[in-house]
KEKE-3310 file (N, C-alpha, C; in steps of 0.2 Angstrom, whole numbers, plus 5000, padded with zeros to 4 digits):
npx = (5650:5667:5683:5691:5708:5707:5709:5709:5702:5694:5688:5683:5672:5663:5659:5653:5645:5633:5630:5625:5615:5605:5602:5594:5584:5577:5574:5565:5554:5549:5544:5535:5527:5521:5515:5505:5493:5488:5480:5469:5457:5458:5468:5478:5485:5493:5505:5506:5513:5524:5531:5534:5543:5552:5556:5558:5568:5577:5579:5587:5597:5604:5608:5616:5624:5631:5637:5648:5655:5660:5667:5682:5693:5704:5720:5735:5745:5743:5738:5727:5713:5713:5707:5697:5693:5678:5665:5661:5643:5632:5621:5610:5606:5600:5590:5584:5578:5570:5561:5555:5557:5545:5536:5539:5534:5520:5516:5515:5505:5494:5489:5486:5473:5465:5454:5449:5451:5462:5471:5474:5479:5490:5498:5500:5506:5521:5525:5530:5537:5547:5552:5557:5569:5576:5580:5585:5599:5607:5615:5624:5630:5638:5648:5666:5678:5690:5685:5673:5660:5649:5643:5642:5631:5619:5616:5613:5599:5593:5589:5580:5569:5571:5566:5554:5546:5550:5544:5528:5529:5531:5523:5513:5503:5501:5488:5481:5488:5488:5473:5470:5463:5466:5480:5491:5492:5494:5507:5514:5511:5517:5531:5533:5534:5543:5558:5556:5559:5573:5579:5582:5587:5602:5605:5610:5620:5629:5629:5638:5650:5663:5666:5669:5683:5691:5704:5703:5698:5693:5690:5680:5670:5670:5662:5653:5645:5642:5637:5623:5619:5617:5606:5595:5594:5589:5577:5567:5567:5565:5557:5545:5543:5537:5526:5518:5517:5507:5496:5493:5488:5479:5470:5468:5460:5448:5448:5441:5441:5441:5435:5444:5450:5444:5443:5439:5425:5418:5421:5411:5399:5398:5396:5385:5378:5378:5373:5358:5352:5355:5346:5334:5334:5333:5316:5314:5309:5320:5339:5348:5365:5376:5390:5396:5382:5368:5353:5340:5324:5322:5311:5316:5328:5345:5352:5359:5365:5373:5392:5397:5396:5393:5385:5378:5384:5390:5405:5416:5421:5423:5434:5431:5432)
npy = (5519:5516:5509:5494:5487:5471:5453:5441:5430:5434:5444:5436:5429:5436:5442:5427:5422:5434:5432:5421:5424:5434:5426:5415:5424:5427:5416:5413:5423:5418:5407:5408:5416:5410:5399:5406:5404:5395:5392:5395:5410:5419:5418:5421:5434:5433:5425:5432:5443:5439:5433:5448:5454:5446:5450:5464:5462:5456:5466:5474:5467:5466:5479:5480:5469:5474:5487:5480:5475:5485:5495:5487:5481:5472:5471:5471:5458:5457:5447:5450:5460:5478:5492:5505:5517:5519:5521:5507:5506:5501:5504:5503:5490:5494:5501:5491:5482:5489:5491:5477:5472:5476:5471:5458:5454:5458:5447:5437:5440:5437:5427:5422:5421:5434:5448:5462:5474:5471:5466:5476:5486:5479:5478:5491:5493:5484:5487:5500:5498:5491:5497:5508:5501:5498:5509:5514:5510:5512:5522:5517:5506:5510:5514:5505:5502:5511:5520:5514:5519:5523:5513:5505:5512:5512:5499:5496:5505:5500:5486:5487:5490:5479:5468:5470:5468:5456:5449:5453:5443:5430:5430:5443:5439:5424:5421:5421:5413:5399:5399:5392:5377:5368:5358:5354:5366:5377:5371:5375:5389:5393:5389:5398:5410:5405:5404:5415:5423:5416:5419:5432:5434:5432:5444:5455:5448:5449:5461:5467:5461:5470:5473:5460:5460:5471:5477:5474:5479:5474:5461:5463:5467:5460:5448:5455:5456:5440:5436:5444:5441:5428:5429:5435:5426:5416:5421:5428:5419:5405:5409:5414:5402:5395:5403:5401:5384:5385:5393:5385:5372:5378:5380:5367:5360:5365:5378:5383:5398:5400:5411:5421:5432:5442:5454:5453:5449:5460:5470:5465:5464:5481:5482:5474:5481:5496:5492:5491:5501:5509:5503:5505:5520:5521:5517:5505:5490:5482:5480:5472:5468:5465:5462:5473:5484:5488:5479:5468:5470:5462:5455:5448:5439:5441:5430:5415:5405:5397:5397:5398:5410:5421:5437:5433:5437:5446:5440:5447:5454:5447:5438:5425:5411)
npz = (5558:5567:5557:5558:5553:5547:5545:5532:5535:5544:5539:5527:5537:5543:5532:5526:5533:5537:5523:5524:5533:5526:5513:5521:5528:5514:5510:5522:5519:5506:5509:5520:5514:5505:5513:5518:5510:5512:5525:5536:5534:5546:5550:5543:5544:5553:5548:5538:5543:5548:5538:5532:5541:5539:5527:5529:5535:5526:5517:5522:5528:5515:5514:5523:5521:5507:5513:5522:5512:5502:5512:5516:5505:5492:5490:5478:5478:5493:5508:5516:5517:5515:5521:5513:5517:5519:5526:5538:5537:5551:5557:5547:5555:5565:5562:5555:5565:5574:5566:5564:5578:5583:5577:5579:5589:5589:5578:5586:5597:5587:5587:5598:5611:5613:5616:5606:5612:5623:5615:5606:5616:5622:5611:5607:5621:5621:5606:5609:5619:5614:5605:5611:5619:5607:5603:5615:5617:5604:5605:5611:5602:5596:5600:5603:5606:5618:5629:5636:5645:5639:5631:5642:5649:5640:5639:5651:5652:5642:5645:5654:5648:5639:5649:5653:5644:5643:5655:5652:5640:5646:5658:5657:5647:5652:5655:5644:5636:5644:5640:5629:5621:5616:5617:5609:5602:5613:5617:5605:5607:5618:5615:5606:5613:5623:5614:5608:5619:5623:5613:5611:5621:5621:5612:5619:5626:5614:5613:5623:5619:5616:5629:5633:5630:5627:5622:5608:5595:5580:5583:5589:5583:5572:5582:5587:5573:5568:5581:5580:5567:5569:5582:5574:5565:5573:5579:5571:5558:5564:5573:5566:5557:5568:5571:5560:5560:5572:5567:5556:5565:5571:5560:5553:5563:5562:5575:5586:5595:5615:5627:5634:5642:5656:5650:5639:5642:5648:5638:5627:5634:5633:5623:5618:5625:5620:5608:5611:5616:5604:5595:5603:5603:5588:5589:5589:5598:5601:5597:5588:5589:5574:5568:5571:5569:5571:5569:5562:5576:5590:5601:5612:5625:5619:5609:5620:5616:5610:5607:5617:5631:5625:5616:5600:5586:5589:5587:5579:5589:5597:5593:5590:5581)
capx = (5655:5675:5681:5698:5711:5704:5712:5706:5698:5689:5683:5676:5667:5657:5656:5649:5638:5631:5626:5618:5607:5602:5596:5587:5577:5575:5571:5558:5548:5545:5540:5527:5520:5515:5508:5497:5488:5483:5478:5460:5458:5457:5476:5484:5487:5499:5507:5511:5516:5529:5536:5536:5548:5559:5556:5560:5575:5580:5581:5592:5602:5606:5612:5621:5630:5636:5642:5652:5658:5662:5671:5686:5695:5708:5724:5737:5752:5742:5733:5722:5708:5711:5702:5694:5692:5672:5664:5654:5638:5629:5614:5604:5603:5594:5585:5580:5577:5564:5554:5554:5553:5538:5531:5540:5528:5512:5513:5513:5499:5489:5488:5484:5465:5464:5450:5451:5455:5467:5476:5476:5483:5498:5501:5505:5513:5524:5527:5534:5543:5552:5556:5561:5574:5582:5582:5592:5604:5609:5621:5632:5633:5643:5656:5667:5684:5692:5680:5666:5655:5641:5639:5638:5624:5614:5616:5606:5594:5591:5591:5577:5563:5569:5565:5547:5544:5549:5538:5523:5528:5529:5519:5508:5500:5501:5484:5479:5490:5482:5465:5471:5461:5472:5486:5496:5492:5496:5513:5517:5513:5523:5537:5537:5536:5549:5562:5558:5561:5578:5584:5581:5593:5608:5606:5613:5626:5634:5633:5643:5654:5669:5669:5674:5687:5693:5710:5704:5692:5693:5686:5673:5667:5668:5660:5646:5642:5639:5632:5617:5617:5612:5602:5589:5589:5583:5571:5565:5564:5563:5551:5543:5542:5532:5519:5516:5513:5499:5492:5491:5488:5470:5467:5466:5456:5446:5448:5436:5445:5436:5437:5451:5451:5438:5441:5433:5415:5418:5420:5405:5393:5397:5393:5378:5370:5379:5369:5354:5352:5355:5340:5329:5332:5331:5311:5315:5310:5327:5343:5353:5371:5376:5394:5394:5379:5360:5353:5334:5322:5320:5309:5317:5334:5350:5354:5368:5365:5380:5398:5398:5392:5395:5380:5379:5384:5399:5411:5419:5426:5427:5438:5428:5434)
capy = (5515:5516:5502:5492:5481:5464:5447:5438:5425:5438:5446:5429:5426:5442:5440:5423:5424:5440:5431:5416:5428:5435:5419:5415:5428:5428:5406:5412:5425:5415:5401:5410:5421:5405:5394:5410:5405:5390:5395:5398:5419:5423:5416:5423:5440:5431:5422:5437:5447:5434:5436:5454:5453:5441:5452:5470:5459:5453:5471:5478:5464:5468:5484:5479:5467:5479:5493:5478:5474:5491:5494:5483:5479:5465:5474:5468:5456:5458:5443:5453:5465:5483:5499:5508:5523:5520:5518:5502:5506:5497:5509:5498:5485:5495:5502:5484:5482:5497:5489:5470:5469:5479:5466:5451:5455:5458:5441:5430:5442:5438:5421:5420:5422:5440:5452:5467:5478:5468:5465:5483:5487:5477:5479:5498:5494:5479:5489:5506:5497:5486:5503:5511:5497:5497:5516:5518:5504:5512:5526:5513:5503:5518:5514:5498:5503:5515:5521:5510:5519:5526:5507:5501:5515:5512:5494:5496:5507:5495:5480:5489:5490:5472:5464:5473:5465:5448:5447:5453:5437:5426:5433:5447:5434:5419:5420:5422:5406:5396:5398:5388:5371:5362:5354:5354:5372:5380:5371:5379:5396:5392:5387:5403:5413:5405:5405:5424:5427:5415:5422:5441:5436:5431:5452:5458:5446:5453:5468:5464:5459:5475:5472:5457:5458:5477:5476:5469:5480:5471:5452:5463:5471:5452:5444:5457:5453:5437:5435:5446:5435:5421:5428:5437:5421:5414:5425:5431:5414:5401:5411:5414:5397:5393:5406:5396:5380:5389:5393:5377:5368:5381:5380:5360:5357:5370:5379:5389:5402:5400:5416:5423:5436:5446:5460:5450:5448:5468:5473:5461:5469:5487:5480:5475:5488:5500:5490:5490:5508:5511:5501:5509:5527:5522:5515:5497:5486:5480:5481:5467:5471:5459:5464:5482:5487:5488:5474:5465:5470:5457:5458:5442:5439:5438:5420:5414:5395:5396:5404:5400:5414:5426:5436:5427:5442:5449:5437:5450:5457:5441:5435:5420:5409)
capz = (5563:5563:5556:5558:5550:5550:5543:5528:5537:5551:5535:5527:5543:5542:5523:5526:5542:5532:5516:5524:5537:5521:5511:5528:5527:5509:5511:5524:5517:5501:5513:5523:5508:5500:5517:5520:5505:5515:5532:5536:5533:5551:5552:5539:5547:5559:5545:5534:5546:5549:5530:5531:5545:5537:5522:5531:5537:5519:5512:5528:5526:5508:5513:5528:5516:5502:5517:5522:5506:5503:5516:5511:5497:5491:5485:5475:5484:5502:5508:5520:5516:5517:5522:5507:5519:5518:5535:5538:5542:5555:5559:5544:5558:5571:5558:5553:5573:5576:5561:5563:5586:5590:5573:5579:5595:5584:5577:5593:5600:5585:5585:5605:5612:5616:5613:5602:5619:5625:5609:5604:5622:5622:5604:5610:5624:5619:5603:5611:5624:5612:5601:5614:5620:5602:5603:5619:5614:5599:5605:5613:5599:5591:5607:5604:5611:5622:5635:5636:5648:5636:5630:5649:5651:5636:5641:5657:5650:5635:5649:5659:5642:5638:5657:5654:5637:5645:5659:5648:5637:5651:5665:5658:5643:5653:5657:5637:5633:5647:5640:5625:5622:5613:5622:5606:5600:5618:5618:5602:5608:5623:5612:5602:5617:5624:5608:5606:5624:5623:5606:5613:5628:5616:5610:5625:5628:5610:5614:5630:5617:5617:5635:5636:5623:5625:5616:5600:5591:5576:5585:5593:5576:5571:5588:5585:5568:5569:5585:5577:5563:5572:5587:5570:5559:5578:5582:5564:5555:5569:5576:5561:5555:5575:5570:5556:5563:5575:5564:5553:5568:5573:5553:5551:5568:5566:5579:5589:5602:5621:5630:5636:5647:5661:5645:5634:5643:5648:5629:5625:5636:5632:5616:5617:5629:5614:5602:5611:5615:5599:5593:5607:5601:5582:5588:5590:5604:5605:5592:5589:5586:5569:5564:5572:5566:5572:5564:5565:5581:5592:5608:5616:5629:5615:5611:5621:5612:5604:5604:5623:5635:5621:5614:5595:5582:5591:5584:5578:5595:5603:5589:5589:5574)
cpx = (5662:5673:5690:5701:5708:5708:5709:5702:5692:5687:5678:5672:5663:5655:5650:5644:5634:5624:5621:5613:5602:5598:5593:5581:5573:5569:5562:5553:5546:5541:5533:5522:5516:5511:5504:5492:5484:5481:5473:5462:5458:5467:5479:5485:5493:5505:5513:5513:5522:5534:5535:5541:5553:5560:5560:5569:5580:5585:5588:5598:5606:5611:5617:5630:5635:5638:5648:5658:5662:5666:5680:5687:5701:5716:5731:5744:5750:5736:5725:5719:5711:5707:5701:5693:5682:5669:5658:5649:5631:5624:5608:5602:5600:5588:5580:5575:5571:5560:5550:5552:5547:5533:5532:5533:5521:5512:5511:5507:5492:5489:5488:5478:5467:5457:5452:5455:5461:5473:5480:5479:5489:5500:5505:5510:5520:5528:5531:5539:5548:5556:5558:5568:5578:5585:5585:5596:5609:5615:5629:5634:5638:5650:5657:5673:5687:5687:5672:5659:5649:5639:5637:5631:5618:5613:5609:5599:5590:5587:5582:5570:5561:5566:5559:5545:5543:5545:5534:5523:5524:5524:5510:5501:5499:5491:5479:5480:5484:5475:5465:5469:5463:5479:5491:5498:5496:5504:5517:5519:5519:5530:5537:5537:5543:5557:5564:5562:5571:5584:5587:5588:5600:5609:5611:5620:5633:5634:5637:5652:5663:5671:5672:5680:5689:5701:5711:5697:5689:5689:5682:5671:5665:5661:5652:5640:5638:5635:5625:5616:5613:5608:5597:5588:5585:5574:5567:5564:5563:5554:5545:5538:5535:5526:5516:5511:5507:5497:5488:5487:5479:5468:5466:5463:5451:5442:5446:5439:5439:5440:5439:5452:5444:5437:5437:5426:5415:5415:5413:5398:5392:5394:5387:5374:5373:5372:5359:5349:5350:5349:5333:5326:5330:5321:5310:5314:5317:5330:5347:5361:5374:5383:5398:5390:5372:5355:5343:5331:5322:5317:5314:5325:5339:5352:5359:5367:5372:5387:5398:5392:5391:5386:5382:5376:5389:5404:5419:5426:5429:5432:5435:5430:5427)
cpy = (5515:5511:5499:5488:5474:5460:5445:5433:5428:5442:5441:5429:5430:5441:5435:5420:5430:5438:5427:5421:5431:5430:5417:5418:5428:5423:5408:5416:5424:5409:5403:5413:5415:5402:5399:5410:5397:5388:5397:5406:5421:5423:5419:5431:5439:5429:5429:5443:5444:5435:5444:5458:5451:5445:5461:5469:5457:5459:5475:5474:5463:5474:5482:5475:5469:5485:5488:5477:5480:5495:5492:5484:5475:5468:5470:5464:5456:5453:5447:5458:5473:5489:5503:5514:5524:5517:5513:5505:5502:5499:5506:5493:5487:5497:5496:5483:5484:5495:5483:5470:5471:5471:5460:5450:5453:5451:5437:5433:5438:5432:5418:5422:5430:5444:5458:5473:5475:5468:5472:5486:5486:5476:5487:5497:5489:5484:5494:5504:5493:5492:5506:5508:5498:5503:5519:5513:5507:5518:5522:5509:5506:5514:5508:5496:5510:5515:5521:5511:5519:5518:5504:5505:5515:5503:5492:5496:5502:5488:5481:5489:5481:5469:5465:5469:5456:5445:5448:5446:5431:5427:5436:5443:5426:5417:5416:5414:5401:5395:5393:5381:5367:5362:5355:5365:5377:5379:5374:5387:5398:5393:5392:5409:5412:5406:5413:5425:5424:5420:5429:5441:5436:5439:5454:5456:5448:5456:5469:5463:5465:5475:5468:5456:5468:5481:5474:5474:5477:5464:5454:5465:5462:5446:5447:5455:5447:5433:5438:5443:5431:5422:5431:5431:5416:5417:5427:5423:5408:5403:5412:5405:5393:5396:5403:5390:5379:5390:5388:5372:5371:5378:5371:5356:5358:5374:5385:5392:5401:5409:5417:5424:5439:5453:5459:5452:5456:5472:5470:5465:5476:5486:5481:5478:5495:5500:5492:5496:5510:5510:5502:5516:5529:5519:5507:5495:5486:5482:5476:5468:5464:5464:5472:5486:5484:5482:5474:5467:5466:5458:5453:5444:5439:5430:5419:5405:5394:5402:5405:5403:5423:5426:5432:5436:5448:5445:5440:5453:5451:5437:5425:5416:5405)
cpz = (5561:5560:5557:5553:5552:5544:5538:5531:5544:5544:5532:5533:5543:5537:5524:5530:5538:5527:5519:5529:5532:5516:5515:5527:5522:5510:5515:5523:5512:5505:5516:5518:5505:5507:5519:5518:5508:5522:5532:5537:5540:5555:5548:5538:5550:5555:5540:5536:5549:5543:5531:5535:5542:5531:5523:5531:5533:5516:5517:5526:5521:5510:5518:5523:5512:5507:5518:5516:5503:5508:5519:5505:5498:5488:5484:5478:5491:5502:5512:5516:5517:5517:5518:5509:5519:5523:5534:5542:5544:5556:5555:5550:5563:5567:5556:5558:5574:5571:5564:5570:5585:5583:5575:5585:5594:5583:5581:5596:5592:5581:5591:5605:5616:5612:5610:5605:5620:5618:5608:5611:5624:5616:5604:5613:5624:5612:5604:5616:5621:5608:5605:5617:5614:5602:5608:5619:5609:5598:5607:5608:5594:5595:5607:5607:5614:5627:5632:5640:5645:5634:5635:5650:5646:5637:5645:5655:5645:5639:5649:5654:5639:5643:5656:5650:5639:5648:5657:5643:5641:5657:5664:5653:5644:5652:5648:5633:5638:5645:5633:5626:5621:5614:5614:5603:5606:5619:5613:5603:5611:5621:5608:5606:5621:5619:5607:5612:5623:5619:5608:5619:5626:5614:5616:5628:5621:5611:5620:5627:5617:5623:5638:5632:5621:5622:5607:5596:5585:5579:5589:5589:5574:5575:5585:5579:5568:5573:5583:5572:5565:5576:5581:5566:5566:5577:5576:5562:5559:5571:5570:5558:5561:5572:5566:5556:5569:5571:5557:5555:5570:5564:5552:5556:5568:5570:5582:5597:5607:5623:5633:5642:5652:5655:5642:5635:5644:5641:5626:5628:5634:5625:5614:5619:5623:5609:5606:5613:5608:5596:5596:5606:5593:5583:5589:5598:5606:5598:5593:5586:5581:5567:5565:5571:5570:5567:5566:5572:5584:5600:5616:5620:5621:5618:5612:5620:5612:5608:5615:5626:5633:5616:5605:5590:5585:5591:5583:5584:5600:5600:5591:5583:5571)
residu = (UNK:UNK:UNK:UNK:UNK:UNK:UNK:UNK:UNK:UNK:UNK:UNK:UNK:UNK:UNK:UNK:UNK:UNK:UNK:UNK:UNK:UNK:UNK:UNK:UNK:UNK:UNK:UNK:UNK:UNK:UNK:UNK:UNK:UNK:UNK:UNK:UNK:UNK:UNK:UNK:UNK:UNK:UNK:UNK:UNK:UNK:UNK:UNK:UNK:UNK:UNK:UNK:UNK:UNK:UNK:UNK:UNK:UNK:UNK:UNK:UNK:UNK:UNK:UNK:UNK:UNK:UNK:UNK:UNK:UNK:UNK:UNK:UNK:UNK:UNK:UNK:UNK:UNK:UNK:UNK:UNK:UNK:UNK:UNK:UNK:UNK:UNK:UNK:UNK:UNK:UNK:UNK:UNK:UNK:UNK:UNK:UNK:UNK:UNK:UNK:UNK:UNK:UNK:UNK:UNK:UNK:UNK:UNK:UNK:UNK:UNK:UNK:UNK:UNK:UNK:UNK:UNK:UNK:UNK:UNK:UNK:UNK:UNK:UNK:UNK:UNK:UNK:UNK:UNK:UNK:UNK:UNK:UNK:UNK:UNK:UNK:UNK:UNK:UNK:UNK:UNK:UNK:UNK:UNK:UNK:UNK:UNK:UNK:UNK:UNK:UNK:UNK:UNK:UNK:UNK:UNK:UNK:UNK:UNK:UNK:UNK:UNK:UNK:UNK:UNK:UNK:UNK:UNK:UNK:UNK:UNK:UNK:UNK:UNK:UNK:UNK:UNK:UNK:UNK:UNK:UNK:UNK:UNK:UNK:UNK:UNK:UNK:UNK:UNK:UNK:UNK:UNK:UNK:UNK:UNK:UNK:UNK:UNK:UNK:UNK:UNK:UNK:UNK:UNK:UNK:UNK:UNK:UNK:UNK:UNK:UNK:UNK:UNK:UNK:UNK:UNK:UNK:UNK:UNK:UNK:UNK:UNK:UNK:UNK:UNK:UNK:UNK:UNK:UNK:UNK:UNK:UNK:UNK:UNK:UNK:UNK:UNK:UNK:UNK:UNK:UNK:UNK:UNK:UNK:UNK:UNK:UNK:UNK:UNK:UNK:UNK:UNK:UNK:UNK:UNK:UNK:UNK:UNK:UNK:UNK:UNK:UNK:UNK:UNK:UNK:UNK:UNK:UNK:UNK:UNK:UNK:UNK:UNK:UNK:UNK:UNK:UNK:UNK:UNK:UNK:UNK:UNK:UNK:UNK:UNK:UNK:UNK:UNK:UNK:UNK:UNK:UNK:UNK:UNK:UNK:UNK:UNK:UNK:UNK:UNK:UNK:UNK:UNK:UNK:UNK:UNK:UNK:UNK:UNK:UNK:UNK:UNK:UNK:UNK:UNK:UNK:UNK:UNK:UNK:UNK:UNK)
# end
């Protein structure tokens, strides 16, 4: 990225918006690494996928900070900063970007009632549509003055992946949240849906930033900075921090997921006529599926006692806790 003359006090502000989004990240992924060690083990996927965000986040923002640093210098008799001739590079932070979305995603999904189909379904398409928003976004961030079409057109395009992402929060996984039995659990989820989606809407209005302000490349290089400062320690450690207390709040009630979706019962039955095939052609009355695997004969119906209306030995797919 060029880079311009900037003021001593418009370099502190990036300096120190910089550091702190960096101790953030660091603060939160020593925070999660340890409360993962006391989360029941079905939770602590959500939890450390949580720290390895805030941790991917830590090490970008390491470098982002020494490019800035770099970049400048302090010279002798002149209050202000100047130019080293060493281009800031910004591109660490889409790179950060293209790691940490498609996983900020993953967390929330894996700490809601979904089946292993569903899950792995929107974990694709949630994760490809969130990489490809960073990935057409990233030529206009090149573009901060003179002619600002290419940022207007990557703008749209970027718009048009995030609007898809939104409504699958609120719309496409309503159904998912809703099946949540616990009134307090449910409004956390709620609460970390909503927060990503608000945090994610503040991105767009930074990058907005050289248009509103196209005389000043320097307090848009600035505006930029720290508006992504603070829209990742949102979204990355807040949200972070939510995924957590889900997961606290299932681990110290403990909490048995009801079923979900119409996929679930779907995936269950292929399941079981899978299994029961199976133990038909190896010579068995019947086959009981225990784990994904062919288990004991048994002549009888599968016991739906327990576990609901779910047979009892596919926990696994029903994400049953």
């Amino acid at each position: 990225m060029a880079m311009y003359d900037m003021t001593d006090l418009q370099y502190q502000a990036v300096y120190n918006v910089l550091s702190f989004a960096l101790a953030s990240m660091m603060a939160t992924t020593m925070f999660l690494s340890f409360k993962s060690l006391v989360v029941k083990d079905q939770f602590k996927s959500a939890v450390l996928v949580s720290a390895l965000v805030t941790f991917i986040a830590a090490y970008h923002y390491i470098r982002i900070f020494n490019s800035w640093v770099d970049a400048y210098h302090y010279a002798d008799g002149k209050t202000d900063p100047v130019l080293t001739g060493v281009p800031f590079n910004d591109a660490y932070r889409y790179m950060d970007w293209l790691l940490t979305v498609p996983l900020l995603l993953i967390e929330i999904l894996l700490v809601m009632n979904l089946s292993d189909e569903l899950y792995s379904a929107k974990a694709w398409t949630l994760g490809l549509g969130s990489a490809l928003m960073i990935v057409s976004g990233y030529y206009g961030e090149l573009v901060v003055t003179g002619d600002l079409t290419p940022r207007w057109m990557c703008w749209f395009l970027s718009m048009l992946f995030f609007l898809y992402i939104v409504y699958e929060l609120l719309v496409g996984l309503a159904c998912a949240t809703n099946s949540e039995n616990d009134p307090v659990v449910k409004s956390k989820i709620i609460s970390a849906q909503t927060m990503t989606v608000i945090s994610w809407c503040t991105y767009p209005v930074v990058y907005l930033i050289p248009m509103l302000m196209p005389d000043s490349a320097a307090k848009a290089v600035v505006g930029i900075q720290i508006g992504y400062c603070a829209s990742d320690i949102i979204s990355k450690c807040g949200v972070g921090l939510l995924i957590y207390q889900i997961t606290d709040a299932k681990s110290s009630k403990g909490y048995v997921s009801p079923p979900a979706t119409t996929a679930t019962t779907t995936a269950v039955t292929a399941h079981w006529v899978s299994g029961w095939l199976d133990g038909w052609l190896a010579g068995w009355p019947m086959g009981q599926v225990v784990d994904g695997e062919v288990s004991r004969p048994y002549t009888s119906q599968p016991d739906f006692s327990q576990n609901g209306d779910k047979p009892v030995g596919c926990a696994g797919l029903c994400n049953i806790q």
